[in-house]
Phi, psi and omega in degrees: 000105162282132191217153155326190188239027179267124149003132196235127197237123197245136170234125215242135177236060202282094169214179149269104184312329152314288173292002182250109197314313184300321210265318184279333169303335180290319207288310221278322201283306176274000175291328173334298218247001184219136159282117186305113129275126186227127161213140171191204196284134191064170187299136160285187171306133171303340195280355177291357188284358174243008146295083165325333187236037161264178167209111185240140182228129168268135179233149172287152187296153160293130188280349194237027192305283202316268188327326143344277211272358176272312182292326177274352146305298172336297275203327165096344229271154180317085175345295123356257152338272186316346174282285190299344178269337163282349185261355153209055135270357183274112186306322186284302189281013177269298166279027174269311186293333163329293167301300187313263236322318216257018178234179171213174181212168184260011170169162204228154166231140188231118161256131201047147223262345163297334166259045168287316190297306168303261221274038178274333183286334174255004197269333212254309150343318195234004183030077188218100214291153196240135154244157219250086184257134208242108172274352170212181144299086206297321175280016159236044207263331180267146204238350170231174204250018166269302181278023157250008157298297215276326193252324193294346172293302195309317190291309173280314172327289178281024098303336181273313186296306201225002187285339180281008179258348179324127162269351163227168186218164172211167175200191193223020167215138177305311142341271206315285188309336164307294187292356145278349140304310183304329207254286174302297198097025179214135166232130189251158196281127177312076209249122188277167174280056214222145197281191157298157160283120143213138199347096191265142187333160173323102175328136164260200176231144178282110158298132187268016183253347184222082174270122218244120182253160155193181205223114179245184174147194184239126196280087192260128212297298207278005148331315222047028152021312192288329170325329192290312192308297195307328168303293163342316177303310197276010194279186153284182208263348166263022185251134191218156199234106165263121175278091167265084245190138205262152192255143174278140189287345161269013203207055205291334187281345196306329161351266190281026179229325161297318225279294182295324173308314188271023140249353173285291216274339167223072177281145185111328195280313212231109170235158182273072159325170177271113146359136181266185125297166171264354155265033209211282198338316186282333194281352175279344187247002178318313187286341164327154172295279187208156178317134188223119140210140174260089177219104230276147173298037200257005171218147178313321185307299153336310172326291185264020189274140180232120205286194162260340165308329175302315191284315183305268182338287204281353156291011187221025148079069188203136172268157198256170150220141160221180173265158185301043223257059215334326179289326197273328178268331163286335166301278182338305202296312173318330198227339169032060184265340220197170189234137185235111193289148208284335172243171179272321190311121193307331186301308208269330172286336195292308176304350191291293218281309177333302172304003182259123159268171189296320218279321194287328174275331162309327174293328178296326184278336178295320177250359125298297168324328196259336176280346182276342176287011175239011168237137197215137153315264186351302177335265147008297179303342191269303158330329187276305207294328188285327174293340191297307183298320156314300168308298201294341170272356162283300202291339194263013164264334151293341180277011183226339151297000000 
C-alpha cells in the first residue's frame, strides 16, 4: 500500500461505514491533511475510489454476537477471561486484525468500545496514540433486558480495562461527557452530531391541504416505528407521513414489515421513498413540511440523545413534532423550530400535530433555519482535526527526545 508522505490516521468501525454518518465526517474532515486507513462492515462509498489517500477495508458483521456470549455467561467462565476470549472468536475482529496488522499508522481513531481490544493491541503494536469517540453511554446502551444482561457488563468491562490506555476521548453529547467523567474518570471532548452547514433551498409555502411530513433514519426494530405510522392513523386527513429509511443490517425485513403495517393501518397516508447517501440526506428532505420523530425514553441514551436526524431536520429548514423525549425536547423547546407532544400516545401526539395551522408551521420552519446557522459539521469537525494534530505533535517531540 502506497501513501503520500502525510501522517497516516487509521479508523477503525464495526458499524457500516457507508451509512454511518459520524464516522464518514471524521473520514471527510481528515483526509485534506492524512492519509486513511478505514475498516468496518460492507463496501465503503463509492466516492472513495477516487480518493488516493483513503484506504478502505471491509469485515463481515458477527452472525453469532448475541449467542456467544449468552453461552460464555452460561458457563460461568472467570469474567475477565471470557470477555477476551469471546471478543476474538468473533470472524470480524480477527480479520479486522489480519488486515491491520500487517500496516502501520501514526495514531488509530476507534469508534465505540467493541473495537478497544483491537485497536488497543494495535495502538501497542505500533507504539501510537488512540482516541476513543464514544456515541453513547455504553453501559446503559441497551433497552431491553436480555441485552442488557448479555452486553452492559461486557460494555463496562472494556472501558475499565482499556478506556484508561486512551489517549483522548470523544462523545456526542455534554450529558454523555459529564457522566463519563463521573463514572470513569475520563471526560471527553463534546463533539456534536451535525451535519454542514449549506443554505437550504428556497423556503415554501405550507399547503393546508397536504402537510407533508417525514422520518428519515435506519429502520430498527426497537424504535418502534410503528408509533409514527399509528399517528398518522389519528391525524387530520391533511397529513401525509414519507419514510425514508435505511434498512439494519441485523433486521432487513423490518422494512417490509412497516410497509405491510402502514398499509392496515393508514392506507393511502404513508410511502416508503428510496434511501439517500447521508451527504444527501438535508437537501432531499428540504422540500418537506416538518420532521416526525418518535422516540420513546426507554434507555438513558435515548433520554439525553440528541440524534443526528435531529440536526438532518433543522439544517433542511423543517419545524420538527417529537415526543417528550427530554434531551431533544429541551433543544426544540430552546430553538423553538417544533412542537413536543405531552405523550408517545399516537392519539395524543396526532391531536398535537392537529391543532397547527399552515402560519404556525412556516413560523417554525423560519426558525429552524435561523437556529441551523449555528450548527455546523465544520465546526464540530474541527475539534476531531485539532486533536488529531495535538497527538501527532506530541508523539513527534517524543520521538525527537
Amino acid at each position: 500500500m502506497s501513501f503520500s508522505k502525510h501522517p497516516t490516521i487509521c479508523i477503525i468501525s464495526f458499524s457500516p461505514i457507508a451509512h454511518d454518518t459520524r464516522v464518514l465526517r471524521q473520514i471527510e474532515a481528515l483526509a485534506p491533511q492524512y492519509n486513511l486507513i478505514v475498516i468496518g462492515y460492507g463496501p465503503p462509498p463509492l466516492r472513495w475510489h477516487n480518493a488516493p489517500g483513503v484506504k478502505g477495508f471491509s469485515v463481515k458483521p458477527p452472525r453469532l454476537h448475541d449467542k456467544s456470549l449468552a453461552i460464555f455467561l452460561l458457563l460461568r467462565l472467570p469474567y475477565p477471561f471470557f470477555y477476551e476470549q469471546w471478543y476474538w472468536l468473533h470472524s470480524s475482529t480477527r480479520q479486522a486484525y489480519t488486515f491491520l496488522h500487517k500496516l502501520s499508522a501514526d495514531l488509530i481513531i476507534v469508534n465505540e468500545s467493541f473495537a478497544l481490544p483491537l485497536a488497543n493491541r494495535l495502538a501497542a503494536e505500533w507504539n501510537v496514540p488512540l482516541i476513543l469517540d464514544l456515541h453513547e453511554y455504553e453501559p446503559l446502551m441497551e433497552d431491553q433486558w436480555l441485552k442488557k444482561i448479555l452486553f452492559s457488563p461486557k460494555n463496562r468491562y472494556l472501558l475499565e480495562r482499556y478506556a484508561k490506555q486512551v489517549s483522548a476521548t470523544m462523545t456526542v453529547a455534554p450529558a454523555l461527557a459529564q457522566r463519563y467523567q463521573e463514572e470513569f474518570a475520563f471526560r471527553p471532548t463534546v463533539v456534536l452530531n451535525v451535519p454542514h452547514y449549506d443554505n437550504p433551498p428556497p423556503d415554501h409555502n405550507v399547503d393546508s391541504q397536504m402537510i407533508r411530513l417525514v422520518h428519515v433514519g435506519t429502520a430498527i426494530r426497537n424504535r418502534q416505528i410503528e408509533l409514527m405510522i399509528d399517528t398518522i392513523r389519528y391525524c387530520d386527513q391533511r397529513y401525509h407521513l414519507f419514510f425514508v429509511l435505511l434498512p439494519y443490517y441485523r433486521d432487513p425485513r423490518y422494512i417490509h414489515y412497516l410497509q405491510l403495517y402502514a398499509q392496515k393501518m393508514a392506507p393511502g397516508r404513508i410511502s416508503f421513498l428510496e434511501p439517500t447517501m447521508p451527504d444527501q440526506i438535508v437537501h432531499r428532505i428540504a422540500s418537506f413540511d416538518m420532521g416526525l420523530y418518535l422516540l420513546k425514553p426507554t434507555s438513558y441514551n435515548n433520554s439525553i440523545a440528541l440524534p443526528n436526524k435531529l440536526f438532518q431536520f433543522l439544517h433542511a429548514g423543517l419545524a420538527v413534532c417529537i415526543g417528550p423525549t427530554p434531551g431533544m425536547a429541551a433543544f426544540v423547546k430552546e430553538w423553538q423550530f417544533g412542537i413536543v407532544a405531552p405523550s408517545f400516545d399516537p392519539k395524543i401526539v396526532a391531536a398535537t400535530l392537529n391543532q397547527l395551522d399552515t402560519k404556525e408551521i412556516e413560523r417554525m420552519r423560519q426558525a429552524a433555519r435561523t437556529a441551523a446557522v449555528r450548527f455546523s459539521a465544520a465546526t464540530e469537525m474541527e475539534k476531531v482535526v485539532n486533536l488529531c494534530h495535538q497527538l501527532l505533535e506530541q508523539k513527534s517531540k517524543i520521538r525527537e527526545c
